[in-house]
Backbone as CSV, one residue per row, in Angstrom:
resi,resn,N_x,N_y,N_z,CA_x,CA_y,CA_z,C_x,C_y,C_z
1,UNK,-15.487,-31.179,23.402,-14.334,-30.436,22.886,-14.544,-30.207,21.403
2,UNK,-14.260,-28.863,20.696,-14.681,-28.777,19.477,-13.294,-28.814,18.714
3,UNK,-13.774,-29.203,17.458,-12.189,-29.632,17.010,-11.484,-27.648,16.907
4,UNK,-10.457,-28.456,16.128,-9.726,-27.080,15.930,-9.826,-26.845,14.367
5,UNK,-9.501,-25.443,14.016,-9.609,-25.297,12.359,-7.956,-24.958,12.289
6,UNK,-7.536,-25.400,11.318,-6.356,-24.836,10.444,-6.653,-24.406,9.372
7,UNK,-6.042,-23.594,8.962,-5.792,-22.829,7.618,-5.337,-22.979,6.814
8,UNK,-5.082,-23.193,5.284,-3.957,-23.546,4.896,-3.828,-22.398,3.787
9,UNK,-2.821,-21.904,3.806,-2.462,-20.732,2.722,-1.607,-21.141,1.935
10,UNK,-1.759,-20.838,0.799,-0.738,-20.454,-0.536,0.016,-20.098,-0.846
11,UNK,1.481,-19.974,-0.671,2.255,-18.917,-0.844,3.271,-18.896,-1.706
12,UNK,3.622,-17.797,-2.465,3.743,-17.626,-3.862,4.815,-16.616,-3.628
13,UNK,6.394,-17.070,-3.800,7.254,-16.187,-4.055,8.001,-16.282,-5.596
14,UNK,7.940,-15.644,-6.002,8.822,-15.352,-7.936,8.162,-16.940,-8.520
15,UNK,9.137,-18.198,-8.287,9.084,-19.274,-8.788,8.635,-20.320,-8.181
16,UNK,8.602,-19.798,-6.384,8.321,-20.845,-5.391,7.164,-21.237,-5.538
17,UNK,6.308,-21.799,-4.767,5.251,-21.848,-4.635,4.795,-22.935,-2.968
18,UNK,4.335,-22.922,-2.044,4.606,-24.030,-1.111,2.863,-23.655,-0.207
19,UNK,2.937,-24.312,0.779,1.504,-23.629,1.947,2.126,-24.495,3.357
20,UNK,1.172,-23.100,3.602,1.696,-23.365,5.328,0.251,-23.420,6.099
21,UNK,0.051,-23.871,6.779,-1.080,-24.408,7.889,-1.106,-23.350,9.158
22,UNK,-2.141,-22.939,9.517,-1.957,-22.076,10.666,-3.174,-22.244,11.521
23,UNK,-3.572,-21.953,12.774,-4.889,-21.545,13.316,-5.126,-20.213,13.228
24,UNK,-5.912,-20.022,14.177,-6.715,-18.617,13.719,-5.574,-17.517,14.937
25,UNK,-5.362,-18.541,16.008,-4.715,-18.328,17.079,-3.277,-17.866,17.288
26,UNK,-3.041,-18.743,16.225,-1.249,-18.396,15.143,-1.271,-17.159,14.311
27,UNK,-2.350,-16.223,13.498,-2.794,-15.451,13.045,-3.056,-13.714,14.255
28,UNK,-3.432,-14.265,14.962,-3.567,-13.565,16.307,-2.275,-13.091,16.743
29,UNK,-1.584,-13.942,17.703,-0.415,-13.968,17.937,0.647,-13.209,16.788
30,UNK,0.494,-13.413,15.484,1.138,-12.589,14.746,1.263,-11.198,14.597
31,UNK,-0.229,-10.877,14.274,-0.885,-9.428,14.348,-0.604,-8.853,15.403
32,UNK,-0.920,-9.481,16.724,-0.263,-8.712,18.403,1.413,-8.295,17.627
33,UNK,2.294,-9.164,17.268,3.718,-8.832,17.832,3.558,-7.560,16.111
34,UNK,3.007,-7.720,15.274,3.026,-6.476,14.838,2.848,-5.363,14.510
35,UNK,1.560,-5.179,15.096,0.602,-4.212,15.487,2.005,-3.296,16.758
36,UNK,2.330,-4.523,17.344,3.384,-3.625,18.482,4.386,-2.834,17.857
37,UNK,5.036,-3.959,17.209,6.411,-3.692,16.445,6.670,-3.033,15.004
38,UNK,5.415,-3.376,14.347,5.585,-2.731,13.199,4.486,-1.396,12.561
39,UNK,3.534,-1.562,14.198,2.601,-0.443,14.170,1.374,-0.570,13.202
40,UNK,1.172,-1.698,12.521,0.614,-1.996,11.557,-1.500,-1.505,12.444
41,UNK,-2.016,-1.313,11.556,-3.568,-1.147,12.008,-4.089,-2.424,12.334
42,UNK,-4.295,-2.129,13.961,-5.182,-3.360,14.410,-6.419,-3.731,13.999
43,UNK,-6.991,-3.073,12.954,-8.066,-3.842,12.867,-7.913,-4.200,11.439
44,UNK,-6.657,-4.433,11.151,-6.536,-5.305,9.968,-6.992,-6.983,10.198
45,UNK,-6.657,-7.254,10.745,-6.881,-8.922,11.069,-8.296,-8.943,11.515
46,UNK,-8.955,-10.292,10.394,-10.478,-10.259,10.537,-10.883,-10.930,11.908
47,UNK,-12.087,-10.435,12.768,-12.350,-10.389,13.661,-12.659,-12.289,14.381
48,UNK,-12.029,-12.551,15.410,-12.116,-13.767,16.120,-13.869,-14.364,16.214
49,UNK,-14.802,-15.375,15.696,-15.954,-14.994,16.148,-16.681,-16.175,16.732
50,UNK,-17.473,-16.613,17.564,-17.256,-17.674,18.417,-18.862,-18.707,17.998
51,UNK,-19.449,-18.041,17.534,-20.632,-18.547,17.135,-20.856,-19.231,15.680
52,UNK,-20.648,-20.760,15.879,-20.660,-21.116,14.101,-19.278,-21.196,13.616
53,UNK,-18.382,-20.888,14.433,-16.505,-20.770,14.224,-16.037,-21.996,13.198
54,UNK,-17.003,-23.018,13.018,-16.632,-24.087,12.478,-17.439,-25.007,11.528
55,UNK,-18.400,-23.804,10.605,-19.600,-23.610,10.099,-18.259,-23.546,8.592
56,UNK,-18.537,-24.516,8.069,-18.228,-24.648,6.461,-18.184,-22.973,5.538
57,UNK,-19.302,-22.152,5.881,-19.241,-20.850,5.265,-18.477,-20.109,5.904
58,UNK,-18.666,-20.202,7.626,-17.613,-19.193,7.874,-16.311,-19.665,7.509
59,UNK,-15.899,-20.652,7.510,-14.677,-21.678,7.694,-13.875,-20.750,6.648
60,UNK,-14.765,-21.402,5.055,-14.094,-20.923,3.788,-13.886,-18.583,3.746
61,UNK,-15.160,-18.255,4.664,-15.102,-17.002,4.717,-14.225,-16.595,5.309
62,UNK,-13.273,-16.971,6.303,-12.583,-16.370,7.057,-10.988,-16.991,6.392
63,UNK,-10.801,-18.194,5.665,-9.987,-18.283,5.127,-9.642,-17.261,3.501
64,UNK,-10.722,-16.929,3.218,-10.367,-15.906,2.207,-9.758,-14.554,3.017
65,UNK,-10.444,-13.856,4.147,-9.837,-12.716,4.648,-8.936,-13.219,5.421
66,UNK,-7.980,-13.991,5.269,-6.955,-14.532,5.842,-6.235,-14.252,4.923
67,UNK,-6.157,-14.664,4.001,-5.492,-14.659,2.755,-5.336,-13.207,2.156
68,UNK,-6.305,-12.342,2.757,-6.180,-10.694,2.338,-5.412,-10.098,3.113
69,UNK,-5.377,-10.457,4.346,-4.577,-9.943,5.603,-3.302,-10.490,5.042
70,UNK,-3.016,-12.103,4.622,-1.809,-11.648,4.083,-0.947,-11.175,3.224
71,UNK,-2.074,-11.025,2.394,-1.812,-10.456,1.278,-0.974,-8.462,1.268
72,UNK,-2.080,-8.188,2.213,-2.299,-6.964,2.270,-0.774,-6.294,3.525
73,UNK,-0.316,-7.425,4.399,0.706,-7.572,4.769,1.740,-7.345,4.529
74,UNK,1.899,-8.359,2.976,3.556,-8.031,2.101,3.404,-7.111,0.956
75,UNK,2.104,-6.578,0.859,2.124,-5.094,0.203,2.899,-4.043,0.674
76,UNK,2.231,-3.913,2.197,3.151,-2.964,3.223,4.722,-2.800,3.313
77,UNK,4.913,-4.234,2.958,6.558,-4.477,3.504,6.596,-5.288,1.911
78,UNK,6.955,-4.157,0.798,7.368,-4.700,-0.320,8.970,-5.102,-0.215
79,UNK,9.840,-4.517,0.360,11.545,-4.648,0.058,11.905,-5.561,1.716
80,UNK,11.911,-5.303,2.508,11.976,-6.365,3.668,10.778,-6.675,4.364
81,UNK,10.452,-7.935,4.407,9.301,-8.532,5.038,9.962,-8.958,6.660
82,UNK,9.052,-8.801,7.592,9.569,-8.361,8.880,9.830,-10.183,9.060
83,UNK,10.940,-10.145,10.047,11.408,-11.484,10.400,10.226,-12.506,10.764
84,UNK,9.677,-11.945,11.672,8.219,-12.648,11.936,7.365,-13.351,10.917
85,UNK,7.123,-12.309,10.258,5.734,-12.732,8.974,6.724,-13.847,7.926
86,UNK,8.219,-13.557,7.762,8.953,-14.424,6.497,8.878,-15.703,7.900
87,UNK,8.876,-15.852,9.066,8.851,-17.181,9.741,7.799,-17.829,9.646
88,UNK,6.641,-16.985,9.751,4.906,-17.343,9.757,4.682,-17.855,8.326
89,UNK,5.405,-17.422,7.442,5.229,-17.572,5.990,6.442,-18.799,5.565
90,UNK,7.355,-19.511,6.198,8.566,-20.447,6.147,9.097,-20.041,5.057
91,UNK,9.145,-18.716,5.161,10.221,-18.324,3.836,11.556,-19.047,4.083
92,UNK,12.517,-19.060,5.217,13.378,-19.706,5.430,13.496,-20.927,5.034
93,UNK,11.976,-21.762,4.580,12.091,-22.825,4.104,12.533,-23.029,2.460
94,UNK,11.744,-22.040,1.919,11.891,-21.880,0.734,12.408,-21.094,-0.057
95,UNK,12.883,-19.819,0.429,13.424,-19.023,-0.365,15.056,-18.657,-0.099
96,UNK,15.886,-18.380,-0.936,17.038,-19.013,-0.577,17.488,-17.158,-1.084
């Protein structure tokens, strides 16, 4: 059984600052419900890849285009960020 990777992102609202942990799988699942719902381009989210998945370079490589995807996310949705992504992101945790 190979372990699992989490993610851990950064996230940076005005004064906040906090991180949230994700898999690649949690990332997936996101992109599906908004690719549906918010029509967003599916081939924004960097590609799933099965060879080496847990290879220190890809590890840190795929956590940077993680971090662009979400970045590139709340660009899109500057004035309301879709309910989903502020849950994926625990804005509810932190931003009041």
């Amino acid at each position: 059984i190979s372990s699992l990777q989490v993610y851990i992102i950064q996230v940076s609202v005005g004064n906040h600052q906090w991180t949230v942990k994700h898999r690649y799988s949690d990332f997936h699942d996101l992109h599906e419900k908004l690719v549906s719902e918010k029509k967003i381009d599916k081939n924004l989210l960097p590609p799933k890849k099965i060879i080496g998945k847990n290879s220190k370079s890809l590890v840190e490589k795929r956590q940077k285009e993680l971090e662009v995807y979400l970045q590139t996310l709340l660009i899109k949705f500057p004035v309301t960020t879709p309910k989903i992504l502020s849950h994926f992101l625990h804005f509810h945790l932190y931003v009041s």
